[in-house]
C-alpha positions as CSV (number, residue, x, y, z in Angstrom):
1,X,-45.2,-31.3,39.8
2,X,-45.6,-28.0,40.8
3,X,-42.8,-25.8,40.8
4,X,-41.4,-23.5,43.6
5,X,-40.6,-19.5,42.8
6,X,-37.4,-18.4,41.8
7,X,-35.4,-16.9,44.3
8,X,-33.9,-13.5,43.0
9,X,-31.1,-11.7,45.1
10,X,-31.6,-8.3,43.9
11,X,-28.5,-6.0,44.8
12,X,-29.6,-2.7,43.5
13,X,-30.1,0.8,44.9
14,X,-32.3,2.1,41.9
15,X,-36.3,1.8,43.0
16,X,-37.4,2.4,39.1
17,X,-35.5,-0.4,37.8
18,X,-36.5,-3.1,40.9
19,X,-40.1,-1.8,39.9
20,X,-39.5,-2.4,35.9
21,X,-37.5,-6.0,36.8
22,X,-40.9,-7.0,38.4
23,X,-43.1,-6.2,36.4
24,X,-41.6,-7.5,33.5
25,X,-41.3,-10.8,35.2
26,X,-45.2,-10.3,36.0
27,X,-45.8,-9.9,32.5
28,X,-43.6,-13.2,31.3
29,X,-45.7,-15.2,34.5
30,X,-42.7,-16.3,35.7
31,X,-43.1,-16.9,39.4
32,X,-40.4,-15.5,42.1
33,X,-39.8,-14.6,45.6
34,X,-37.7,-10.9,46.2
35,X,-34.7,-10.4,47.7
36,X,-33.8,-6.1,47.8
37,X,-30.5,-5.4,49.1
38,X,-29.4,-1.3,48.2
39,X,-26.2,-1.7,48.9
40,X,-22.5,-4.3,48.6
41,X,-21.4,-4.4,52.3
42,X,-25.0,-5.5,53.8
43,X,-25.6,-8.4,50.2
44,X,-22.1,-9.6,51.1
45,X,-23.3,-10.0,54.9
46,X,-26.4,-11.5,53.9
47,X,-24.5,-13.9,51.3
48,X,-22.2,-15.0,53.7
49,X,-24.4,-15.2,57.2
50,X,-27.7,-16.9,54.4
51,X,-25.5,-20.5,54.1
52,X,-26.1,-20.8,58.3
53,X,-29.3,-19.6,58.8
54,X,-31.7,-18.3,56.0
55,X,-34.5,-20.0,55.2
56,X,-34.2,-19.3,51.5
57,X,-30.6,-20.0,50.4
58,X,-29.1,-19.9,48.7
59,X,-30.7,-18.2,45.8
60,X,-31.6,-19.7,42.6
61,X,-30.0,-15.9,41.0
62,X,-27.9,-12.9,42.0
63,X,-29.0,-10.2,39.9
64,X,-25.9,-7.3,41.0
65,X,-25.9,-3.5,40.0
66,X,-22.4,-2.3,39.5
67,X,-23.0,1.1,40.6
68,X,-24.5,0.7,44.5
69,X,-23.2,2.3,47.2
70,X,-20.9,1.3,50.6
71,X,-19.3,-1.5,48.6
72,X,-19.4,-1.1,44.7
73,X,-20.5,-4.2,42.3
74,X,-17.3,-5.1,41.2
75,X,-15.6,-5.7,44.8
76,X,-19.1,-7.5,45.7
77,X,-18.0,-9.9,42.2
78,X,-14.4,-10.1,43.8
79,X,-16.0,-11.4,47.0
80,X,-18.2,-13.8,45.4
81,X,-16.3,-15.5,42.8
82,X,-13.3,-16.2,45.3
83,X,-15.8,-17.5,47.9
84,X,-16.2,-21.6,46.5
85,X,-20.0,-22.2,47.5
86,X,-21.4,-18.3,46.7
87,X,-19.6,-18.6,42.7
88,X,-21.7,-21.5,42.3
89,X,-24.8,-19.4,42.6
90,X,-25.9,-18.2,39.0
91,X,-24.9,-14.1,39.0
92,X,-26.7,-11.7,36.4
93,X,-24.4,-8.5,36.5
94,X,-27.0,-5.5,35.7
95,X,-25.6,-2.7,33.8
96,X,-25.7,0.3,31.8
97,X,-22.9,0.0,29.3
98,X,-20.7,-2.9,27.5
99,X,-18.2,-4.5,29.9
100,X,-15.0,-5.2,28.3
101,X,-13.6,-7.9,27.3
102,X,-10.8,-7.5,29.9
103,X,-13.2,-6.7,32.7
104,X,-15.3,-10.1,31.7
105,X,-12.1,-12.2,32.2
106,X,-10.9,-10.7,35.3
107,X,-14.1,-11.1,37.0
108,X,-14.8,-14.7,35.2
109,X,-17.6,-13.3,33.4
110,X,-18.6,-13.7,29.9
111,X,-21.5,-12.4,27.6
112,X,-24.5,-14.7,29.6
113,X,-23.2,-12.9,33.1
114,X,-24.6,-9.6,32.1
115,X,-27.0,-7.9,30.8
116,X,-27.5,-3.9,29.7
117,X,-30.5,-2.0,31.2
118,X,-32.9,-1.1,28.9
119,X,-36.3,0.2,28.8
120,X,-38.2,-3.1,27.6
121,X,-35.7,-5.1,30.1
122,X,-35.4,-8.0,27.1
123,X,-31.9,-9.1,28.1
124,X,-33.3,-9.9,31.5
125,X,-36.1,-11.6,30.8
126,X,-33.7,-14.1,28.3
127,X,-31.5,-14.3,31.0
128,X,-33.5,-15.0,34.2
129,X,-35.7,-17.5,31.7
130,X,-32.4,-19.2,30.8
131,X,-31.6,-19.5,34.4
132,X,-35.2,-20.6,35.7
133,X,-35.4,-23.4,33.2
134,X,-31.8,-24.7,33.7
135,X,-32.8,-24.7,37.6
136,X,-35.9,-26.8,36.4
137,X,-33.9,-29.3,34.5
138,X,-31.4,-29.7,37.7
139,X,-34.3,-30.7,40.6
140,X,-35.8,-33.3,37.4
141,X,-35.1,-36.9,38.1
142,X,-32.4,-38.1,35.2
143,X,-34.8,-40.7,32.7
144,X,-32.4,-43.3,31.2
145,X,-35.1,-44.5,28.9
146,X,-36.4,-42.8,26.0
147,X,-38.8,-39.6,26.2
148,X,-41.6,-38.5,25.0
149,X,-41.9,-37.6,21.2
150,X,-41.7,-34.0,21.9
151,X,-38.6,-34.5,23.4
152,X,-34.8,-33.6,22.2
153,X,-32.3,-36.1,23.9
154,X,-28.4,-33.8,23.4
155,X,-25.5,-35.6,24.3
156,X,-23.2,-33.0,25.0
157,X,-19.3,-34.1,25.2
158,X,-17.0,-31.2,25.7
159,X,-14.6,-31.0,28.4
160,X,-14.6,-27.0,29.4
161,X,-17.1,-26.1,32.0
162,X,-18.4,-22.9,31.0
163,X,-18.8,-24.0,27.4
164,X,-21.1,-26.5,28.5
165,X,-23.0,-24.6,30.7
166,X,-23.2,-22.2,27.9
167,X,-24.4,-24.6,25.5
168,X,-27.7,-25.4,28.2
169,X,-28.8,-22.4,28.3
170,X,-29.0,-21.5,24.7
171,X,-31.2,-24.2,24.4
172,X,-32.9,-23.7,27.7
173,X,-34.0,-20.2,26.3
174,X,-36.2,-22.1,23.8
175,X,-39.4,-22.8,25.0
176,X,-40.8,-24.7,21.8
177,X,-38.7,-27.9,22.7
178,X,-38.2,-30.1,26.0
179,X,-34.2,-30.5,26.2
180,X,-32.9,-33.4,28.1
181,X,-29.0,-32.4,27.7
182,X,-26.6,-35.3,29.3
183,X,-23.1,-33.9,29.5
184,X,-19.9,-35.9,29.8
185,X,-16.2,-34.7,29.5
186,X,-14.6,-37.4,27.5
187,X,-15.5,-39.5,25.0
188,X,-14.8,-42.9,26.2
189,X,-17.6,-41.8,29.2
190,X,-19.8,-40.5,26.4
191,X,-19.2,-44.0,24.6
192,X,-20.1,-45.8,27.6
193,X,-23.1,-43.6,28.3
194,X,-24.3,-44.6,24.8
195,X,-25.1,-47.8,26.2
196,X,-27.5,-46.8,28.5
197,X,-29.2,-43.8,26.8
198,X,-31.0,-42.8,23.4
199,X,-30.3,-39.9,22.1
200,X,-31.3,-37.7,19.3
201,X,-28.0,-35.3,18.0
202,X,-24.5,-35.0,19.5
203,X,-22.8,-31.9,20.4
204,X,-19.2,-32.7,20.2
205,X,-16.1,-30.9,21.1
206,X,-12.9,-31.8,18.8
207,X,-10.7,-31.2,21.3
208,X,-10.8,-33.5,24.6
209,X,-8.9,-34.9,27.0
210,X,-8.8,-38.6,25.8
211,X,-9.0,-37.6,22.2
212,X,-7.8,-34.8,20.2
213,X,-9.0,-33.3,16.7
214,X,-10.7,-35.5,13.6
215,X,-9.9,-38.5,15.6
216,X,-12.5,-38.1,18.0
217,X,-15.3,-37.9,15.6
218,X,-14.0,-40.5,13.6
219,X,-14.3,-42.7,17.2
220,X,-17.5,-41.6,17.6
221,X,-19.0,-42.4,14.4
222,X,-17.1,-46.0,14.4
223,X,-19.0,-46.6,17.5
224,X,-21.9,-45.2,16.6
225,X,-23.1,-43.6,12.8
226,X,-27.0,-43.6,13.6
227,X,-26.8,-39.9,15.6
228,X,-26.5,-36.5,14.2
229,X,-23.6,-35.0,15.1
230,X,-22.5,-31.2,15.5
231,X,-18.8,-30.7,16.2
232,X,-17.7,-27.6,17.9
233,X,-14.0,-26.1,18.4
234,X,-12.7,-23.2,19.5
235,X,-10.4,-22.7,16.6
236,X,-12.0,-20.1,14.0
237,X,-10.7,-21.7,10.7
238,X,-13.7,-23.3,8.5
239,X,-11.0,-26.0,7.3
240,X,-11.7,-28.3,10.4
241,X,-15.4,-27.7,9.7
242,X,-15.3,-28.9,6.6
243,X,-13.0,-31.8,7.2
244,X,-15.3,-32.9,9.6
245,X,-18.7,-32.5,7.3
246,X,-16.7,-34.5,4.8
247,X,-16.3,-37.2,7.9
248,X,-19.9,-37.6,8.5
249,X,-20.8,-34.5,11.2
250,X,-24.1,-32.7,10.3
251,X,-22.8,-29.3,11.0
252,X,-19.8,-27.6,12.5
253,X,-19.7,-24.3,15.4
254,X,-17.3,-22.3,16.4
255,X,-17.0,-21.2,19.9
256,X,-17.6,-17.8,20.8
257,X,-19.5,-17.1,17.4
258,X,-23.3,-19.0,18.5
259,X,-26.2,-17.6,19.5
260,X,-29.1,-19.0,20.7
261,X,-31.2,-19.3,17.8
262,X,-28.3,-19.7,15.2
263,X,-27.6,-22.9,17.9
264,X,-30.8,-24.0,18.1
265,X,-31.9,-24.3,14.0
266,X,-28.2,-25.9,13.7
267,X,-29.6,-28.9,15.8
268,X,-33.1,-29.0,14.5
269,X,-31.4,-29.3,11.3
270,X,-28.7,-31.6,11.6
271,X,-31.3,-34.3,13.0
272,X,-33.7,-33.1,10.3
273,X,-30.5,-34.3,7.6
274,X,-29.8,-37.1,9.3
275,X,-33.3,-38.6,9.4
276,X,-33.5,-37.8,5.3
277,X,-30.1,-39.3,4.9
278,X,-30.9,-42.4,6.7
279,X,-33.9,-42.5,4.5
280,X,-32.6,-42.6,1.5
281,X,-30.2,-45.3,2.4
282,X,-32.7,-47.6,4.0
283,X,-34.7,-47.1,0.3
284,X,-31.5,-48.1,-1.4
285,X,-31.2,-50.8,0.8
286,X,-34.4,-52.2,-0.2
287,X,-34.6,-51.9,-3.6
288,X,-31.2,-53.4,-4.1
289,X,-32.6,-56.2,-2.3
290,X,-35.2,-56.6,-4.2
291,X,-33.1,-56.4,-7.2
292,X,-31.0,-59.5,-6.8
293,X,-33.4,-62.3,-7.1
294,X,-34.9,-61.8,-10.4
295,X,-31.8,-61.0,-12.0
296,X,-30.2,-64.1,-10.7
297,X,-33.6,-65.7,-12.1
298,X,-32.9,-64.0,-15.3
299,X,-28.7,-65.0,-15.1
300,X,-29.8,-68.5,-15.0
301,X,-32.3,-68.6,-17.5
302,X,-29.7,-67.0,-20.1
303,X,-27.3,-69.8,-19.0
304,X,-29.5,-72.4,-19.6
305,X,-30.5,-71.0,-23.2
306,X,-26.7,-70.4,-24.3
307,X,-25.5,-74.4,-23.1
308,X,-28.8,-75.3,-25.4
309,X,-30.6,-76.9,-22.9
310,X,-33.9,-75.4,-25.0
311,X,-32.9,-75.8,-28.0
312,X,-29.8,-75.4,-30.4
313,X,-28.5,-71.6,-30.8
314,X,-26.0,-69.9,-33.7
315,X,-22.6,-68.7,-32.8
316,X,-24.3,-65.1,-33.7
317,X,-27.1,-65.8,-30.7
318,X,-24.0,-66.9,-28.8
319,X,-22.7,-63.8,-28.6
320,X,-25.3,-61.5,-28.1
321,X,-26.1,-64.0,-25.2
322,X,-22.5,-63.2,-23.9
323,X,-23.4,-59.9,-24.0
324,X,-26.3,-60.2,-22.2
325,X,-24.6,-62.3,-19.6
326,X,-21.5,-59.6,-19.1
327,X,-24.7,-57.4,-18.5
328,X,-26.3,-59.0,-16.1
329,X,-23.1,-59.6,-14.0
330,X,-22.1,-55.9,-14.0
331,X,-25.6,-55.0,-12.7
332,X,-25.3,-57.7,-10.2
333,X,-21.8,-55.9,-9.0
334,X,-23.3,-52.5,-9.3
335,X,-26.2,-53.5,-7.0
336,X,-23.7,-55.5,-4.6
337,X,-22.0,-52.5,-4.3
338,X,-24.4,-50.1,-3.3
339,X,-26.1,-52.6,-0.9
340,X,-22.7,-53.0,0.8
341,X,-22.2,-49.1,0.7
342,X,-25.5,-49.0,1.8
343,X,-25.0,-51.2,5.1
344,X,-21.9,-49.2,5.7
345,X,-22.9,-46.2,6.3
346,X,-25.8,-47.9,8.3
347,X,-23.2,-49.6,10.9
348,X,-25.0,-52.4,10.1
349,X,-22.8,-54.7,8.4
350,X,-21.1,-57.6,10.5
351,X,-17.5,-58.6,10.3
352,X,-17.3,-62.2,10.8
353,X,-13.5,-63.0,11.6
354,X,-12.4,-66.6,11.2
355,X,-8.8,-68.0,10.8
356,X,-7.4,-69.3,7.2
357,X,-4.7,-68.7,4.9
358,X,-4.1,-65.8,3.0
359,X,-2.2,-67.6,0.4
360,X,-5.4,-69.6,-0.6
361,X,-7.5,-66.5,-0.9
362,X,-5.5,-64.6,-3.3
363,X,-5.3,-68.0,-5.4
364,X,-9.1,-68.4,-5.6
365,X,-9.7,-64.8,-6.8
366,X,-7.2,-65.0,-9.5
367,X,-8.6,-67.7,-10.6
368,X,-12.2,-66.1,-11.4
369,X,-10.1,-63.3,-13.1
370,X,-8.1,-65.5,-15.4
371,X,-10.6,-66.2,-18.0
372,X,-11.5,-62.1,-18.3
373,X,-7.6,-61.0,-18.3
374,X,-7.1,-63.3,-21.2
375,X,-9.8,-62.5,-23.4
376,X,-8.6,-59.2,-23.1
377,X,-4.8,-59.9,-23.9
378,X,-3.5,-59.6,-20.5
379,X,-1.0,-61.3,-18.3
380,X,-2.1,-61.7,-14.4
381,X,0.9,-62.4,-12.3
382,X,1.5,-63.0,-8.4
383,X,4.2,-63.2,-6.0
384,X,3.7,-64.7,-2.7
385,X,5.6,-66.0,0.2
386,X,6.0,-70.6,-0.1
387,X,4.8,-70.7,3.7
388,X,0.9,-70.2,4.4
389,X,0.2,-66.8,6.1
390,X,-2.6,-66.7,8.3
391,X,-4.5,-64.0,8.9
392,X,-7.7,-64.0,11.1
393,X,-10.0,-61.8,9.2
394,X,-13.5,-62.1,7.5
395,X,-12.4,-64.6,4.6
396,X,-15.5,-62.8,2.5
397,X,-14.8,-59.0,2.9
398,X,-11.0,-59.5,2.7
399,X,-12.2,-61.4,-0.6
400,X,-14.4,-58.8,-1.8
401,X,-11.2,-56.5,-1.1
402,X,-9.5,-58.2,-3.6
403,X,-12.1,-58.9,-6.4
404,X,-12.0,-55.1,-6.9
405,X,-9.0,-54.2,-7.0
406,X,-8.5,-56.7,-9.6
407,X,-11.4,-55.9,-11.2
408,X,-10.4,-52.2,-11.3
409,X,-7.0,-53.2,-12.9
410,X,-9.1,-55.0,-15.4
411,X,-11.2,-52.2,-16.2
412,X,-8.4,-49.3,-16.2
413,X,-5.4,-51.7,-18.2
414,X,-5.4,-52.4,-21.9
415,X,-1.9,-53.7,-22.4
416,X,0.5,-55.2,-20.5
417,X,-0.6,-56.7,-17.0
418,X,-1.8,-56.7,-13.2
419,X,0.5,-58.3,-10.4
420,X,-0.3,-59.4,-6.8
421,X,2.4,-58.7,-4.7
422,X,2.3,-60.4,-0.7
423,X,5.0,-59.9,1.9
424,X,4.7,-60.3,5.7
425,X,6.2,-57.7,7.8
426,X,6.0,-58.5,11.4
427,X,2.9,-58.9,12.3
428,X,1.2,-57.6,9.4
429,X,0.3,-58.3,5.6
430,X,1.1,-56.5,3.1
431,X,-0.4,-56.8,0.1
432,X,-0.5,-54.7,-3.3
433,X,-2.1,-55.0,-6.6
434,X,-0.3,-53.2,-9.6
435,X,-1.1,-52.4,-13.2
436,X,0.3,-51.0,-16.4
437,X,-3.1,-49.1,-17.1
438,X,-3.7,-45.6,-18.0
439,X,-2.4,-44.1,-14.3
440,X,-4.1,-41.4,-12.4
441,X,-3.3,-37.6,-12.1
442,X,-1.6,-36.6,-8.9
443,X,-4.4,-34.3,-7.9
444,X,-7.1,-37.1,-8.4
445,X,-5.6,-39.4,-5.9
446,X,-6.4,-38.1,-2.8
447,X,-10.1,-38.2,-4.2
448,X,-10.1,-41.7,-4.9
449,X,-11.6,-43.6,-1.9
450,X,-14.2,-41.5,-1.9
451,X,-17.8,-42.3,-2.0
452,X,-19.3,-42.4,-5.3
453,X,-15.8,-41.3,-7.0
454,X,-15.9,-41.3,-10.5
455,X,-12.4,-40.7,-11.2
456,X,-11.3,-43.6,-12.6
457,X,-14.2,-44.1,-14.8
458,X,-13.7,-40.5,-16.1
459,X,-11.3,-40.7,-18.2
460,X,-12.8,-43.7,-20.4
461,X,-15.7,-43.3,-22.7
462,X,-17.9,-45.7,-21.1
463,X,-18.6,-45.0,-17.1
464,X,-19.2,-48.4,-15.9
465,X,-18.2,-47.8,-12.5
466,X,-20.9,-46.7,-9.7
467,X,-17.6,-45.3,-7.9
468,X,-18.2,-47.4,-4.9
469,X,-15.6,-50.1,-5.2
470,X,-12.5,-48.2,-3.6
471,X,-14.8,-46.3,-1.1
472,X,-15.8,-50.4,-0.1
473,X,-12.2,-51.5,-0.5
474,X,-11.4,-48.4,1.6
475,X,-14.1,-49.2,4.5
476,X,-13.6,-52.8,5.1
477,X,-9.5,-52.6,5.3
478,X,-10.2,-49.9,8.1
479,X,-13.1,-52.2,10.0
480,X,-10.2,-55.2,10.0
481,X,-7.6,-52.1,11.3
482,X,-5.5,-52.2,8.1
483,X,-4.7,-49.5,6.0
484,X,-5.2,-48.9,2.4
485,X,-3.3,-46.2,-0.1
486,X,-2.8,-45.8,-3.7
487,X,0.5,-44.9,-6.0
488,X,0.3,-43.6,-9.3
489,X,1.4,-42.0,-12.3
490,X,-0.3,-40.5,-15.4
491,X,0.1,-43.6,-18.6
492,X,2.6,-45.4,-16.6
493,X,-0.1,-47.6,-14.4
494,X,-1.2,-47.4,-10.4
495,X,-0.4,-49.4,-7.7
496,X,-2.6,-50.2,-4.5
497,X,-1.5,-51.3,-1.2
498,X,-3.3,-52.4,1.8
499,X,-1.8,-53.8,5.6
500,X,-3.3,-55.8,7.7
501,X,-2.5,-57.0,11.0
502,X,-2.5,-60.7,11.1
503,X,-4.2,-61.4,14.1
């Protein structure tokens, strides 16, 4: 497609720096059509007679000096900005000094507005660039499929304006990519236009209209966890960053503090992360897969050999066969677990909900534990409710929820016992799993659900624990909408609790 010159409205008096704004824009090839206007009360005329009858207008830029005769720049700006069609024309404000910052907001203005003469012109070559390419992207056809290789698709979400604007032309003043930015200003639109787009890395805003703070990038990543994100907010404290790098967002930007390359290796990078991230996971995946058949082969084969079914065994072959059984079955569970993680963090495990009673559940999971709890001298108690509770859940994961708690208070006690506790409370379940173990500190449980957490292993000689169990425990609760927390105190046990809602 070949593309028409840029229209410039140039409002300046000074012949030297029209000559120098030419050339440079010679030099750069970009192509143009001139519009010289010397002075503020004949621009304003032609701004406001052009919309009628002009065969040009409007322009694709106003470039205005501040210091030109009859009608000076700034009541020219006045004009403009309170007139509702000319403020939507792009404005470069040409000057010779820094504007302030009261002068920028009185006048609307902000750091992309203006630019300071100088003798190589830089500033408005960056700026007119910025402008050409964004006028570019706004005459393309929108694609809703996929581009081509070479192409970045940005899903921008943030609900102010100018920020988003902003945000295009910082990456519109990179030439070494092709941006295809699709901008909505809340998230359930953005959720929705995730449906009919791909995209490559999301620049999100914290703060929006439907969705305020960490909540809307935990939203986001429940919906989708396959994009690199980049959060942005206004708010110039690194604590939000960081919160929000610790809930799964590549980077984090503050407003006001970005420039154009700072913004642009921030998004080459996050996608960069993300790819090696999802990497790693997918190899995971697979070689846990591959894992589980031949030790389930070797499982049975040990089986076989300790019942005698090849031939008579000592007590002394017995129990090295125990051993190697015990083994087997924590390497199984370590691999389970990081498959599961694995899938998590994928999105790409499936919650199969299904209808059944709660009561059952708990009793077929203390049952696999009863054996373990006394070999090792402990009691395993339960309290439950004599009517069935139903809860429609996935029977499975809720399962799996339980199997490690219990299996943690198995691991962490070595007198006394582990209690299952169930109530209902309206229309929820609450249930909690309790020990007399060795306890956790007080500054260790906030740590404790997450991912590869070694804290309750720590304090043992042997680390048997991948530190994935609570992070699963953790994970499914919050898929079925539930909650999960922990209670504790140093040598006097720990206690966790997880609600559900029934139905």
């Amino acid at each position: 497609m070949k593309l028409k010159p840029l229209d410039i409205l140039f409002i300046e008096d000074c012949q030297e720096d029209i000559d120098l704004a030419k050339e440079v824009l010679k030099d750069e090839k970009i192509k143009n059509r001139f519009k010289i206007i010397n002075d503020g009360e004949e621009a304003m005329s032609y701004l406001k007679k052009g919309r009628f009858s002009l065969k040009h207008f409007p322009p694709d830029v106003i470039v205005l000096d501040l210091n030109i005769p009859k009608k000076n720049g700034f009541e020219v700006l006045k004009e403009i900005i309170s007139d509702q069609e000319l403020k939507k024309i792009p404005l470069i404000v040409f000057t010779t000094s820094d504007l302030s910052r009261e002068t920028l907001q009185k006048y609307k203005l902000d750091f992309r507005h203006y630019v300071r003469k100088s003798l190589d012109f830089h500033e408005f070559v960056e700026a007119i660039k910025a402008i050409e390419a964004q006028d570019q992207k706004r005459k393309a056809p929108l694609d809703r499929h996929p581009l081509s290789e070479d192409t970045l698709n940005i899903l921008l979400i943030e609900d102010n304006i100018e920020d988003a604007e902003l945000i295009e032309e910082l990456l519109l003043m990179k030439q070494k990519n092709h941006w295809h930015i699709k901008h909505f200003q809340q998230l359930q639109e953005a959720l929705i236009g995730l449906k009919r787009h791909d995209f490559d890395v999301v620049i999100l805003d914290l703060f929006l209209p439907d969705m305020r703070g960490l909540k809307t990038l935990k939203k986001f990543i429940a919906y989708k966890n396959s994009i690199p994100i980049i959060v942005m907010t206004s708010l110039k404290d690194e604590r939000i960053g960081k919160d929000a790098i610790r809930e799964g967002a590549q980077d984090y930007l503050v407003k006001g503090q970005i420039t154009s390359d700072f913004f642009i290796r921030a998004v080459e990078h996050a996608i960069e992360r993300k790819k090696l991230e999802q990497l790693k996971d997918e190899l995971l995946s697979y070689v846990n897969h591959e894992l589980s058949n031949p030790l389930a082969v070797i499982k049975e084969s040990f089986i076989q050999m300790r019942e005698g079914l090849f031939g008579d065994i000592n007590s002394e072959q017995k129990q090295f066969l125990d051993i190697s059984l015990s083994s087997i079955d924590r390497l199984a569970m370590i691999t389970e677990d990081l498959l599961l993680s694995t899938k998590l963090a994928l999105g790409k495990l499936l919650i199969e909900k299904e209808t059944f009673i709660f009561n059952e559940l708990v009793h077929e999971v203390m049952e696999t534990f009863k054996a373990s709890f006394i070999r090792k001298g402990l009691e395993l108690k339960s309290l439950l409710p004599d009517k069935e509770i139903k809860l429609y859940a996935d029977r499975g994961r809720i399962g799996q929820v339980l199997t490690n708690l219990l299996n943690n208070a198995l691991k962490c006690t070595s007198t006394g016992r582990a209690e299952i506790v169930v109530e209902e409370r309206g229309d929820e379940i609450h249930c909690a799993i309790s020990d007399t173990g060795q306890g956790i500190a007080a500054e260790d449980i906030p740590k404790l659900f997450q991912k590869y957490g070694q804290i309750l292993s720590r304090n043992r000689k042997d680390r048997r624990s991948t530190g994935l169990g609570l992070f699963i425990c953790k994970t499914l609760i919050e898929l079925h909408g539930g909650h999960i927390q922990a209670e504790s105190r140093l040598g006097k046990g720990t206690k966790f609790i997880f609600t559900l809602p029934k139905k």
